[in-house]
C-alpha positions as CSV (number, residue, x, y, z in Angstrom):
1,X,-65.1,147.1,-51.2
2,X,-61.7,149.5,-50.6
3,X,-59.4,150.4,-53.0
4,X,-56.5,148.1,-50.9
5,X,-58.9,144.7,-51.2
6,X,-59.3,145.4,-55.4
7,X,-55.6,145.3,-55.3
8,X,-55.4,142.5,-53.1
9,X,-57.8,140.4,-55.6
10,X,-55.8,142.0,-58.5
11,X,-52.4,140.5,-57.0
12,X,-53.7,137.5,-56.4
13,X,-55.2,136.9,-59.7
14,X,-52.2,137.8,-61.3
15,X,-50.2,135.9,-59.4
16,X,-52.1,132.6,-59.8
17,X,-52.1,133.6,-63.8
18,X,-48.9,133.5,-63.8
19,X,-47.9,130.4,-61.5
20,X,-50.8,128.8,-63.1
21,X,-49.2,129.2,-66.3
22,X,-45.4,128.1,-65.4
23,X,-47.9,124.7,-64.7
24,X,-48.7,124.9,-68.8
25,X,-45.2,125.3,-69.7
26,X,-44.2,122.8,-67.4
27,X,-46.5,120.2,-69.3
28,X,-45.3,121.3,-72.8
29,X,-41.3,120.0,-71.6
30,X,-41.4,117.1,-74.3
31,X,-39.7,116.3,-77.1
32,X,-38.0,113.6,-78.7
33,X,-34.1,112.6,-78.3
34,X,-31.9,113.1,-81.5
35,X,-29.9,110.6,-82.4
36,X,-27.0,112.8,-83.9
37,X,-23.8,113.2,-82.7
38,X,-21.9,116.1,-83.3
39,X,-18.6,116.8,-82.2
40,X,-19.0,118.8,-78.8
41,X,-16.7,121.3,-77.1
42,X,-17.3,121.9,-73.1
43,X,-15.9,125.3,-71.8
44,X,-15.5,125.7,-68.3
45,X,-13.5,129.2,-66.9
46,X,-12.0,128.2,-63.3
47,X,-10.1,130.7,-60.8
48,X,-8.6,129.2,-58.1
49,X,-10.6,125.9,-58.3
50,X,-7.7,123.4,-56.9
51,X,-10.1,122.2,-54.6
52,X,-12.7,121.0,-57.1
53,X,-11.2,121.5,-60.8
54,X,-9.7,117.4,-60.6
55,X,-13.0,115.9,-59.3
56,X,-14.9,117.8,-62.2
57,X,-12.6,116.5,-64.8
58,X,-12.7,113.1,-64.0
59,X,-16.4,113.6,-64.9
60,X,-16.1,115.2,-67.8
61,X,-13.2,112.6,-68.8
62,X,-15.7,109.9,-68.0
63,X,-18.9,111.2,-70.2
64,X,-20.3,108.6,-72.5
65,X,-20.9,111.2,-75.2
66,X,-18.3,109.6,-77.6
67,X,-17.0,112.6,-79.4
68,X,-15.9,115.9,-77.7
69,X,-13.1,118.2,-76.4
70,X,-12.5,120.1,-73.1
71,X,-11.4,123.4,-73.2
72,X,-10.5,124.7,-69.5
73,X,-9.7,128.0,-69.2
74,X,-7.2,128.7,-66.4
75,X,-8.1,132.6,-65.7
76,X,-5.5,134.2,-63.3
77,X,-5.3,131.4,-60.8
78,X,-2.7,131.7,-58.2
79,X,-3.1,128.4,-56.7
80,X,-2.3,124.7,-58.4
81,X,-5.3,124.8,-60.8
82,X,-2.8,125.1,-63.6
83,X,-0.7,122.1,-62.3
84,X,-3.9,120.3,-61.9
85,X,-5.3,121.2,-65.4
86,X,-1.6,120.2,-66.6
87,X,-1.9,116.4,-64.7
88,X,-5.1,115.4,-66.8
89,X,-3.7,116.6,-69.8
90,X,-1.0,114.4,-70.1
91,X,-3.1,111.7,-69.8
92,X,-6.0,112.5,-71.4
93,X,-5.6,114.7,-75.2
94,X,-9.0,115.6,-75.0
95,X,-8.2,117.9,-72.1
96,X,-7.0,121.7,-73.6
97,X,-5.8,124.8,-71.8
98,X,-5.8,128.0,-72.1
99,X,-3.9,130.3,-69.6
100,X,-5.5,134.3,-69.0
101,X,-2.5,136.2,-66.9
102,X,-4.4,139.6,-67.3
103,X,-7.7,141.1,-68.7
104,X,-8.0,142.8,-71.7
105,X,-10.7,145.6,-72.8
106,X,-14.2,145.8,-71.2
107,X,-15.2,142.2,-71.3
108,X,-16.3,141.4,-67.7
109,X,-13.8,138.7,-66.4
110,X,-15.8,135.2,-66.8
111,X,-17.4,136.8,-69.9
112,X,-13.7,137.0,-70.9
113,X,-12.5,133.6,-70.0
114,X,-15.3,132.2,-71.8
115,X,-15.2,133.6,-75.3
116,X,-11.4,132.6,-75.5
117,X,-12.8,129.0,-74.7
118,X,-15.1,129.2,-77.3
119,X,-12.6,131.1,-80.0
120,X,-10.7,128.0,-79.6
121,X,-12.6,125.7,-79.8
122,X,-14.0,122.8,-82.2
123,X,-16.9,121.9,-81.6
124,X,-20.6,122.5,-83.5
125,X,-22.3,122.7,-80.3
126,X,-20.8,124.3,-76.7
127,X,-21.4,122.9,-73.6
128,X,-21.0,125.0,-70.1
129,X,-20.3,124.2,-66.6
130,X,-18.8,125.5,-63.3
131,X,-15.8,124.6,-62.3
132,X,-17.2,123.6,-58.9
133,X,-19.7,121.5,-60.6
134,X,-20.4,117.5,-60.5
135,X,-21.8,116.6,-64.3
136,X,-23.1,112.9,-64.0
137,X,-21.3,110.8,-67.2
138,X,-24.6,111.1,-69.2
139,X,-24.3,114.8,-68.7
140,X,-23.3,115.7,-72.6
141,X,-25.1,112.6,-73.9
142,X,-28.3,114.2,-72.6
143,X,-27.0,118.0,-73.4
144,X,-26.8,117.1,-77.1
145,X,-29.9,114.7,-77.2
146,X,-32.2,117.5,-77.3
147,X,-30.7,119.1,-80.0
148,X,-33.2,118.6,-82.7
149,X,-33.5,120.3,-86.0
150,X,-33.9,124.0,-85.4
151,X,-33.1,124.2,-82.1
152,X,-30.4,126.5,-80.9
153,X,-29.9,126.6,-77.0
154,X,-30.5,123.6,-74.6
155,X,-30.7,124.6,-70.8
156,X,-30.5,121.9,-67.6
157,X,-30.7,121.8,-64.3
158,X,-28.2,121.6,-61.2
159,X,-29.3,121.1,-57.8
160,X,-27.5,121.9,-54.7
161,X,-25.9,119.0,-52.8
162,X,-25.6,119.9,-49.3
163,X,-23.9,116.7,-48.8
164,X,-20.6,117.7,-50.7
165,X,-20.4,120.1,-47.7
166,X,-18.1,118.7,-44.9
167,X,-20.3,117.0,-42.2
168,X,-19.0,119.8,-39.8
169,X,-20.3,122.3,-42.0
170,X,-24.0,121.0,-42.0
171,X,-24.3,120.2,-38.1
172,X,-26.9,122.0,-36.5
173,X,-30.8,122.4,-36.9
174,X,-30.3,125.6,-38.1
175,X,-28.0,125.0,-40.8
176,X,-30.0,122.3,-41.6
177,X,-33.1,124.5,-42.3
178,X,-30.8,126.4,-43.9
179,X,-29.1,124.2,-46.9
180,X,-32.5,122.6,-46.6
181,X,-34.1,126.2,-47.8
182,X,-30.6,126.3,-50.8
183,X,-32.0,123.6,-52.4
184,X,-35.7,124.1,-52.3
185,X,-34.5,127.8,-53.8
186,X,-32.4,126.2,-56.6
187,X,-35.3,123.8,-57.1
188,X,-37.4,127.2,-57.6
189,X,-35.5,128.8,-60.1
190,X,-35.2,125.6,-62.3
191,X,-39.1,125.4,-62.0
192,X,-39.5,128.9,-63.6
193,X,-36.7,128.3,-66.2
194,X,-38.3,125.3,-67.6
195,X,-41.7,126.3,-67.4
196,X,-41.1,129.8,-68.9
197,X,-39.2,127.5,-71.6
198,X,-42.3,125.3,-71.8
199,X,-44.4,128.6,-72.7
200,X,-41.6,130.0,-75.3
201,X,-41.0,132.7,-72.9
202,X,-37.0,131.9,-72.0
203,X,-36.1,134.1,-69.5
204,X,-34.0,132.1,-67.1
205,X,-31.2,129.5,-66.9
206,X,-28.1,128.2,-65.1
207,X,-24.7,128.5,-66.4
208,X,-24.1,125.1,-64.9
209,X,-25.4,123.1,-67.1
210,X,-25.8,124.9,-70.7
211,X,-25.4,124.3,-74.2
212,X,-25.9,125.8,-77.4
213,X,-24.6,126.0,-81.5
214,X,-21.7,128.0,-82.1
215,X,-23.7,129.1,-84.7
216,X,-25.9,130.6,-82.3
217,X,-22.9,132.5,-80.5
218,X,-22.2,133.8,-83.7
219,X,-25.5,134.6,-85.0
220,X,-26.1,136.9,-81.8
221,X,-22.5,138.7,-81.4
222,X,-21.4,136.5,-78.7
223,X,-20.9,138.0,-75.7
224,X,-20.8,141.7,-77.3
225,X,-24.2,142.8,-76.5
226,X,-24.2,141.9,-72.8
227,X,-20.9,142.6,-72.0
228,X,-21.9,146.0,-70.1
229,X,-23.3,143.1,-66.9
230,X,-20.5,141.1,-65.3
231,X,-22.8,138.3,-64.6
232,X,-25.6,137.3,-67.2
233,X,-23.5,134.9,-69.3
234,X,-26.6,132.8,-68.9
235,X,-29.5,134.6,-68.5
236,X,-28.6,137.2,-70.2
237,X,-27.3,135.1,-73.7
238,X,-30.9,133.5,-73.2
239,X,-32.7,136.4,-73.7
240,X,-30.7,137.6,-76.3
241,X,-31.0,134.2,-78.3
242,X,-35.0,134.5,-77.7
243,X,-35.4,137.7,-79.0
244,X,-32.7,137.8,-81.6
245,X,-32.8,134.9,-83.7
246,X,-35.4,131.9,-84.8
247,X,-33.9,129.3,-83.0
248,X,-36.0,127.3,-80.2
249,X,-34.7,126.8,-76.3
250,X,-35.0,123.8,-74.9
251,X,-35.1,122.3,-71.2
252,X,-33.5,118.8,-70.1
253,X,-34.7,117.8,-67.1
254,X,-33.9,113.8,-66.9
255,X,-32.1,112.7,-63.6
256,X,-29.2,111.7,-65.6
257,X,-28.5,115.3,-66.7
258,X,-28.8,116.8,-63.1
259,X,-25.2,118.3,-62.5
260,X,-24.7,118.5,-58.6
261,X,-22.9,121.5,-56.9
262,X,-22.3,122.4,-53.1
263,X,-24.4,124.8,-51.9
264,X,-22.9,128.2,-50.7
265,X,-21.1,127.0,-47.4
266,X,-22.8,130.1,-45.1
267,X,-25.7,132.6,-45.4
268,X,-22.7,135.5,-46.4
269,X,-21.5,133.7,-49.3
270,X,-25.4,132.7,-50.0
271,X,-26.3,136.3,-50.1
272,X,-23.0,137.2,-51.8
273,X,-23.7,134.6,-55.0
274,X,-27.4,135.5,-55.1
275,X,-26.7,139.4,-55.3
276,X,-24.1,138.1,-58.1
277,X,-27.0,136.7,-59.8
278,X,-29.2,139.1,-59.5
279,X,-27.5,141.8,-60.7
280,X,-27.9,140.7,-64.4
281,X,-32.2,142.0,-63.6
282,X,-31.0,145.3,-63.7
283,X,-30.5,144.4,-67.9
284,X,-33.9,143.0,-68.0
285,X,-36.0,144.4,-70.3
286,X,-38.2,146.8,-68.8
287,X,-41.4,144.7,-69.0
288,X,-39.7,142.0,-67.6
289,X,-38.3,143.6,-64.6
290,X,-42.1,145.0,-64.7
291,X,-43.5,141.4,-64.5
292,X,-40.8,140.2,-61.9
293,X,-41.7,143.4,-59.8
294,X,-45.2,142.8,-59.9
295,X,-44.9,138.9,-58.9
296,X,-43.0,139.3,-56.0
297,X,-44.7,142.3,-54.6
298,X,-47.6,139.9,-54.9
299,X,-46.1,137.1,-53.2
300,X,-45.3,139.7,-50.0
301,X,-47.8,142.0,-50.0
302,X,-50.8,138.5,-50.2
303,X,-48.7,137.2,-47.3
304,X,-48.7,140.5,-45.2
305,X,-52.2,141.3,-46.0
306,X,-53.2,137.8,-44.2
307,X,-51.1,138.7,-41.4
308,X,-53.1,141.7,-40.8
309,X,-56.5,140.3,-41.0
310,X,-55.6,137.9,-38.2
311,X,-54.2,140.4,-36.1
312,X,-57.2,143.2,-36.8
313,X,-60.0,140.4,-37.6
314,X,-60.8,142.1,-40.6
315,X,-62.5,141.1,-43.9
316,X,-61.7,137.5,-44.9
317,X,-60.7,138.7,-48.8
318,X,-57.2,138.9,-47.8
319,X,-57.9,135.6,-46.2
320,X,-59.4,134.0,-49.6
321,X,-56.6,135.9,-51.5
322,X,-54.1,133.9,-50.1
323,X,-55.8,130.7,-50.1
324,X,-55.8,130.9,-53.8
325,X,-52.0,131.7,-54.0
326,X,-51.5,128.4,-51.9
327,X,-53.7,126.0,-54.1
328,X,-51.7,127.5,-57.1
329,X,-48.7,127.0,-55.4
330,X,-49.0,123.6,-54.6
331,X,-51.1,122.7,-58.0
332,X,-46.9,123.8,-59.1
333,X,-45.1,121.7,-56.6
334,X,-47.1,118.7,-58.0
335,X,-46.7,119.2,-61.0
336,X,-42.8,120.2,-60.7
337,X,-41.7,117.3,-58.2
338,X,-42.5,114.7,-60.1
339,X,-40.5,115.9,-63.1
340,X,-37.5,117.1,-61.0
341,X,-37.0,114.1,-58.4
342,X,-37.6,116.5,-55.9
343,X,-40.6,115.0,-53.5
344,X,-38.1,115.3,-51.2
345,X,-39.2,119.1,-50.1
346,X,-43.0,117.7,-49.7
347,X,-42.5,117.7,-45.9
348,X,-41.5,120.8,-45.4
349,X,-43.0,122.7,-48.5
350,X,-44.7,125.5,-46.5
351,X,-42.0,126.6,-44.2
352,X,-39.7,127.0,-48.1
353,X,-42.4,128.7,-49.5
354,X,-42.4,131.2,-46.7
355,X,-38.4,131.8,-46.5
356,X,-38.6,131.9,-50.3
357,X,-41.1,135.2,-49.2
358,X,-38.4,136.3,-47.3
359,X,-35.9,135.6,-49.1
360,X,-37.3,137.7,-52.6
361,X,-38.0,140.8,-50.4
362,X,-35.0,140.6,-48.2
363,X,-32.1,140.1,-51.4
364,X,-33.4,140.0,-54.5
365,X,-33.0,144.1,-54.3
366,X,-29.1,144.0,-53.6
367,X,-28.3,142.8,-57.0
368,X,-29.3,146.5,-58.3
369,X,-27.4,148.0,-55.7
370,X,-24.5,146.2,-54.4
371,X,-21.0,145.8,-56.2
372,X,-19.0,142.9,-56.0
373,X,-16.3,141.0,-58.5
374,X,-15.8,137.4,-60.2
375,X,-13.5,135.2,-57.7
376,X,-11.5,138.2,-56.2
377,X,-8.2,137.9,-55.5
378,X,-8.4,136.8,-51.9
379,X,-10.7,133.5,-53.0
380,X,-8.5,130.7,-53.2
C-alpha cells in the first residue's frame, strides 16, 4: 500500500469521525422550554437599510413575546433609515434609537454600533438580528424559551429565501442552481453549528438570530477581546463564551424561530459576504483552524483522488474512500432534514454536495487574504 492511499484512508476516516459525530450532537439538540419571561432587549445595527429596515420592524413590533424593547441603531446612514426608524417610533414606544454620525477608537464598525445598543439597553437577555432579516412573531418567544437555568447563549437558524428576491432576479436555470446551492450552503452551516452545539463544542453561529444574558456580555468583556476582527460578532463572542465562562450554548431549531433573509442577489456579493465571514477563521484558535484545515482538505482531496482512479483505472481504495464519505454524508442529511424542514434539497443533494467541494476550496481561503469594509459608503 503507498504512502498517498494511507493518507487517503486517514482523510477519510477522519472525515467520517467527524461528520459522523456532528450526527451525535445533532441528536443531543433537546431540552425543555422555560416558562420565564424576562424582560428582553433586541439590538439590530442598520446602515442604509431603507429598503428593508420597515418590513423588519413590523416583525419585531408584532412578536408575541409579551415583554421587550427595540433598540435600533442607526450607524451613519445616509439614506431615509432614520426617517423610517423615526415613523415606527411614534407609534410604537417600544421602538428606541440611537444615531452613530462617526466612529470612535478601534472598535470595528458593527462591533461599534452594537455595544452602544447593548449600553443602552434594558433588558436581562439580548437578542440579535440583521437588519435585512424577516423574524417570524414567535421569533423572541422561542429565543427566550431555551433559556433555562445556567444557560448563557441561545443560537438559531436563518435560512435564505430566494423568494424575497425580485422574480427578475431569479429567472434563469442557472441562477436557479445557483440560489438553489445559497440555501443548501446556509442549511450547511446551521448543520455544523447545531451539531457542534449538540457535542458542547460551540464553534459556529449566525448573527441573525442570536441571543444571550447581558450577564454573559459582561462576564466576557463584551466585545473587547475580539475587537482586533471586523466580523466575528457571532462566532467569534461564541467561542469566547465557550471557553471563558461556565455557562451552556444552546441551539433552537423549531420552524417558528427560522428568521428568513434574501440570499446575496449575485455570485459577487455571494463571494463578497462569504469572504466577510470568513475572515473572522483567521482568529480561530490554532487547533481549530487545524481541524477546519484538515476537514476540507479531506473533502477535496477524497473527491479528486476518485477522479483520478477513473481516469488512470487505478486501485479502488480511493474508490472505497469516497464511498464512505458519501454514506456519512447522507447518514447527516437524514438526520439534519428532518429537524431543519429542509427535505426540500433531497432532490438535488449530490450536485450541493459537490459545489459545496467547490465552493470550500475556491473561497473559504479569501477570508485570510482579502480586505473589505462593513456597508461602505457606496451601499445604499
Amino acid at each position: 500500500m503507498s504512502a498517498l492511499h494511507v493518507l487517503i484512508i486517514f482523510l477519510a476516516v477522519y472525515y467520517c469521525v467527524v461528520v459522523l459525530g456532528l450526527c451525535v450532537g445533532l441528536r443531543r439538540i433537546r431540552y425543555k422550554k422555560s416558562d420565564i419571561r424576562p424582560f428582553v432587549s433586541v439590538i439590530v445595527a442598520a446602515r442604509n437599510e431603507e429598503r428593508t429596515i420597515g418590513t423588519l420592524l413590523i416583525q419585531l413590533t408584532r412578536q408575541t413575546y409579551p415583554s421587550y424593547e427595540i433598540i435600533v441603531v442607526n450607524d451613519r446612514s445616509t439614506d431615509r433609515t432614520r426617517e423610517i426608524i423615526e415613523s415606527f417610533q411614534r407609534s410604537h414606544p417600544s421602538v428606541k434609537r440611537i444615531d452613530i454620525t462617526s466612529l470612535d477608537g478601534e472598535m470595528p464598525p458593527k462591533k461599534n454600533a452594537l455595544a452602544r445598543g447593548i449600553a443602552e439597553s434594558k433588558g436581562e437577555i439580548l437578542c440579535f438580528t440583521d437588519a435585512d432579516c424577516i423574524p417570524p412573531l414567535g421569533w423572541l418567544a422561542e429565543l427566550v424559551g431555551a433559556f433555562g437555568t445556567g444557560v448563557g447563549l441561545v443560537a438559531g437558524y436563518s435560512p435564505y429565501d430566494p423568494s424575497l428576491l425580485s422574480p427578475s432576479t431569479r429567472k434563469g436555470v442557472l441562477k436557479s442552481i445557483f440560489y438553489s446551492f445559497l440555501e443548501y450552503e446556509e442549511f450547511k452551516g446551521a448543520v455544523w453549528s447545531a451539531g457542534a452545539i449538540g457535542l458542547r463544542k460551540g464553534w459556529l453561529c449566525t448573527g441573525r438570530s442570536l441571543a444571550y444574558r447581558k450577564a454573559v456580555y459582561d462576564e466576557v468583556g463584551g466585545f473587547e477581546k475580539i475587537r482586533h476582527s471586523i466580523s466575528g460578532d457571532d462566532d467569534l463572542f461564541l467561542q469566547l463564551v465557550r471557553r471563558a465562562t461556565r455557562w451552556n450554548i444552546r441551539y433552537v431549531m423549531e420552524p417558528g424561530s427560522y428568521v428568513r433573509t434574501a440570499p446575496p442577489p449575485t455570485l459577487r456579493a455571494f463571494v463578497q459576504q462569504r469572504t466577510r465571514h470568513f475572515s473572522a477563521s483567521r482568529f480561530f484558535p490554532p487547533l481549530m483552524k487545524l481541524f477546519f484545515f484538515v476537514f476540507h482538505s479531506a473533502n477535496l482531496i477524497l473527491f479528486l483522488s476518485l477522479v483520478g482512479t477513473i481516469i488512470l483505472n487505478g486501485p479502488s481504495i480511493p474508490l472505497w474512500a469516497f464511498a464512505a464519505k458519501v454514506i456519512c454524508d447522507s447518514m447527516l442529511f437524514l438526520v439534519a432534514a428532518p429537524m431543519f424542514s429542509a427535505w426540500a434539497f433531497a432532490p438535488s443533494f449530490v450536485l450541493m454536495e459537490f459545489l459545496y467541494i467547490a465552493y470550500n476550496t475556491a473561497i473559504g481561503p479569501l477570508g485570510l487574504f482579502k480586505r473589505f469594509e462593513w456597508k461602505p459608503e457606496r451601499e445604499s
